[in-house]
N, C-alpha and C positions, 0 to 999 in steps of 0.2 A: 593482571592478565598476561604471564608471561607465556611465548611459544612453546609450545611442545612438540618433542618431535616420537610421541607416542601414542600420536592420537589413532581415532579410528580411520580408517582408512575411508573411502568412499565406499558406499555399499553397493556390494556387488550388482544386484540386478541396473540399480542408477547407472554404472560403468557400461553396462552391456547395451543400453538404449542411448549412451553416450556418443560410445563408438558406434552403434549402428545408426545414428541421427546427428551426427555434429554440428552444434552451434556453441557457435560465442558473437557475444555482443559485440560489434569491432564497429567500428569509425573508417576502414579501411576504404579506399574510393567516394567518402564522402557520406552526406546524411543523407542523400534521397536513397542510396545506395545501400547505407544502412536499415533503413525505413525500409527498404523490399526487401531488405531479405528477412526482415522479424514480422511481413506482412506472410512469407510466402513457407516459412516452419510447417511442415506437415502440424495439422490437429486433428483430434479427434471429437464427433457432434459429445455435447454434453447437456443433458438434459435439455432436449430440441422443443418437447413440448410445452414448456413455460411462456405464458402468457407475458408478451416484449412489445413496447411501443416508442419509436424514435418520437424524441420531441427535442422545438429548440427555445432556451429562456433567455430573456436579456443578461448582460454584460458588461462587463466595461471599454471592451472593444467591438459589440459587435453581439447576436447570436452566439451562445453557447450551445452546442450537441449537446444532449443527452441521452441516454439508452433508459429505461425505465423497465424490470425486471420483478414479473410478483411469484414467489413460489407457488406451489403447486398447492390443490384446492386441501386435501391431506394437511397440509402445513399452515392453516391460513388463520392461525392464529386465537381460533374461536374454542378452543381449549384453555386458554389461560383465562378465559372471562374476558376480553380484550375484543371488540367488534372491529376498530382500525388495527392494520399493520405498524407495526414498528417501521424505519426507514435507514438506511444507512447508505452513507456517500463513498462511491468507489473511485480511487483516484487510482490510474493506472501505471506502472513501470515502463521503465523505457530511456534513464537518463536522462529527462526532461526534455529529449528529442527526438526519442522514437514513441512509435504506438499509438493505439487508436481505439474508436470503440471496437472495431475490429478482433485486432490481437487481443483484448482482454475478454472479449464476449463468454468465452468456457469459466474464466476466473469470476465474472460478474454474478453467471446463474450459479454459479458453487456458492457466493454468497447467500442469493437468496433462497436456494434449499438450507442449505446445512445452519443457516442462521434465521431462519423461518422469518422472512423478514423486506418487504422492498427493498431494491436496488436502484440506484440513480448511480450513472455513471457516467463520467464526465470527460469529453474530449476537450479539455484545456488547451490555450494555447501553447506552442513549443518551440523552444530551443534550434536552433541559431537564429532563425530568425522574429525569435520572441523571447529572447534574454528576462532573465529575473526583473521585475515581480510577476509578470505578463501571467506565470502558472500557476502564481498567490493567488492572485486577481482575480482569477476566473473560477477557481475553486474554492474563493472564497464569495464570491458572488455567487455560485449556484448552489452554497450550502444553506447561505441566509434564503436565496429566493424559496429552495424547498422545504426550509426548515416554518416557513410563511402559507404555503402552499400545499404542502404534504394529502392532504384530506381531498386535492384533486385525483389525486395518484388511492385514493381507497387509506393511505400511510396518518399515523400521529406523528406528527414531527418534536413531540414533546418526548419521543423517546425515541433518540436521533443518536446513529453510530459514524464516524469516519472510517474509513477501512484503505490503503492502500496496499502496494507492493514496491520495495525498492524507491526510485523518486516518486511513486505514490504515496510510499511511507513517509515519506519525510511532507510532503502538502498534507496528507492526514494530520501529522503533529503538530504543523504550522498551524492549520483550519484551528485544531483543538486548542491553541493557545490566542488564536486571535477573537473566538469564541468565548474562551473565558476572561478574558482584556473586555470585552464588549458588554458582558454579561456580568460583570461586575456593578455596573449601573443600572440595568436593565430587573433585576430579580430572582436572579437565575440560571446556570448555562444550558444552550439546545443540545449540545452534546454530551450521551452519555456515557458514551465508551468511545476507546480509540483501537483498534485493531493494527499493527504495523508489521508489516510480514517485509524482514529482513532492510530495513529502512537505512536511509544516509542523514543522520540527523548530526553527529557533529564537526565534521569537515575536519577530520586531524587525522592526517595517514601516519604520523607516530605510533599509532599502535598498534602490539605485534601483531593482528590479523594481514594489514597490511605488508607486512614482509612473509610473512608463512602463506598467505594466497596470493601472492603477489602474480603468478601465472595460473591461475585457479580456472575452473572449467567455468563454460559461461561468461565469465565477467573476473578480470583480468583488473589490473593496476593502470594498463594505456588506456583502455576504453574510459573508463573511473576520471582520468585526466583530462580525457577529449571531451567528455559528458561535463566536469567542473568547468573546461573555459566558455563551453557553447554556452551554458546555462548562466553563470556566473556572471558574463558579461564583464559592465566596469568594473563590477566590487571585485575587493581582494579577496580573494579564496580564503589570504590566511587570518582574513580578521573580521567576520563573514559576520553581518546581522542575524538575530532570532528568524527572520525570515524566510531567510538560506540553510540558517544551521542551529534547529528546534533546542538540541540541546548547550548550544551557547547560549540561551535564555537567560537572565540576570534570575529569574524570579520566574520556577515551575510548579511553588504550590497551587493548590485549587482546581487540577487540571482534574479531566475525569480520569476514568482508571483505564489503564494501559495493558494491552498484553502483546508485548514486542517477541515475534518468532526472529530467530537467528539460524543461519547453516554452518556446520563447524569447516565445511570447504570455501569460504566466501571471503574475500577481504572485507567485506563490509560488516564480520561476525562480531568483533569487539565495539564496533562503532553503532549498534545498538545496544549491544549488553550492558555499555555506559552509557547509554541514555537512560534505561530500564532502571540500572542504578542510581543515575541521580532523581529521576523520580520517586523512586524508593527511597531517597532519602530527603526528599520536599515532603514528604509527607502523604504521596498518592500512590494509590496501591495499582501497583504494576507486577504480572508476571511477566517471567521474562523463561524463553525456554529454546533449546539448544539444539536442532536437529544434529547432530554431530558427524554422521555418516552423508550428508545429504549438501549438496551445492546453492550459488544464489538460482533464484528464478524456481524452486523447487513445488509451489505449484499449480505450477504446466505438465510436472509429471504426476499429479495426484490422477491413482486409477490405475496408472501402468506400470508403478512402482510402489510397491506396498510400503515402504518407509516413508517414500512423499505424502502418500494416502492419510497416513496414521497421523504425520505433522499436522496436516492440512484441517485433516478434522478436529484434530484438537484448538487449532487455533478458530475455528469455526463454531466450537460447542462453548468459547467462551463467548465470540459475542451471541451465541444465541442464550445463555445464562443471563447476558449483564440484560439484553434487551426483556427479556421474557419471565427472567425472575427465575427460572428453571432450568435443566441441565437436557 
């Protein structure tokens, strides 16, 4: 995966709602500081009429939030022969220190239209002052609890998806690997697909993504740094457990199947493309696909950029295939 200095360029329209809305992810003045300004990003309503109910489940510190999201009656699932929903776990982006149910609320119902499917969405705890495992922990206790519980929610938890963005990606892959660790005993695993849009799973800035975005739109190399030590805490970033960093795993076969999105403007592009890859070569079938024109965080702009759109849904029409058996 070596740099190139040929690539496609950012595409135009993405550039133009760039410059006209600029955000980057920064640590600058601090995390509460940072946390209002990714609470206070203009949004736009997204699918307002979907049927949403705040609930909160035990923990291990305490109440978990959850947001609970069912597509629309159109989508409900009673076309495959299937009376329950399918169910899938939304773990949100943000550096393990920003975001909320809030900020992901548009990404959540995109879920559950475009993947015909429940949504649980989880406000885990975070970074600084909830250091590693604190955001395992909690998203892995409210994947077991729904995955138990599902058929309160109208959902079958026996056909159970992870889904995040960015540090959601990476507790998605986590969840998926401590799921099949667990279910190895059990019969079985609850999860059947992982969905990882633009994820930090193996902690190695060696590769060139890292130097070729290294001031990249959105999400930058300082922020990437500030995010590793908030989160990180004690452990050593560079010798990081399966916990911290899904694809230092010893041992990824038997996971479910993977469809890892990537932005070709992101320092984080190669640091899933080799995840993707060594899944692919444990033996689990993983697409892996490359928006190349398009930055991290890419969709928040599905809708208003027609390259984010087309990503967005493609990485959407795969978990509604693996859930549903259909395309």
């Amino acid at each position: 995966m070596a740099a190139s200095d040929d690539r496609p360029a950012i595409d135009d329209i993405l550039q133009k709602v760039l410059d006209a809305v600029p955000f980057r992810l920064s640590v600058d003045g601090g995390v509460d500081e940072a946390r209002r300004r990714l609470r206070e990003l203009p949004r736009r309503p997204l699918h307002p009429d979907l049927r949403v109910e705040d609930h909160r489940i035990d923990g291990p510190a305490g109440p978990i939030p959850v947001r609970v999201y069912w597509p629309d009656e159109e989508a409900d699932g009673a076309d495959d022969g299937q009376v329950a929903l399918p169910v899938t776990m939304f773990f949100h982006g943000g550096g393990f220190a920003l975001g909320d149910l809030d900020t992901h609320d548009a990404t959540a119902r995109q879920h559950a239209v475009g993947g015909r499917t429940v949504v649980v969405s989880v406000d885990y705890r975070l970074a600084p002052e909830h250091p590693y495992p604190a955001a395992v922990e909690d998203a892995w206790a409210a994947t077991r609890w729904v995955a138990g519980n599902a058929h309160r929610f109208g959902a079958d938890g026996s056909r159970l998806a992870v889904a995040g963005d960015s540090a959601g990606g990476n507790l998605a892959a986590v969840v998926a690997q401590l799921d099949r660790d667990g279910a190895r005993s059990a019969g079985g695993p609850a999860v059947a697909f992982q969905l990882l849009w633009y994820p930090s799973t193996m902690w190695d800035t060696s590769l060139p993504s890292f130097v070729e975005n290294a001031d990249a739109p959105v999400l930058d190399n300082a922020a990437l740094e500030a995010f590793t030590r908030w989160y990180a805490g004690h452990v050593d970033p560079s010798d990081p457990p399966a916990g911290l960093a899904p694809g230092r795993a010893a041992d990824l076969s038997g996971l479910p199947p993977a469809y890892v999105a990537v932005a070709g403007h992101d320092p984080l592009r190669d640091d899933g493309a080799r995840y993707a890859e060594l899944l692919s070569e444990a033996g689990v079938e993983a697409e892996l696909h490359n928006a190349e024109t398009l930055v991290h965080g890419y969709l928040g702009y599905a809708g208003v950029v027609p390259a984010a759109t087309a990503a967005t849904d493609r990485g959407l029409a795969a978990l509604r295939a693996a859930l549903h058996g259909t395309s």
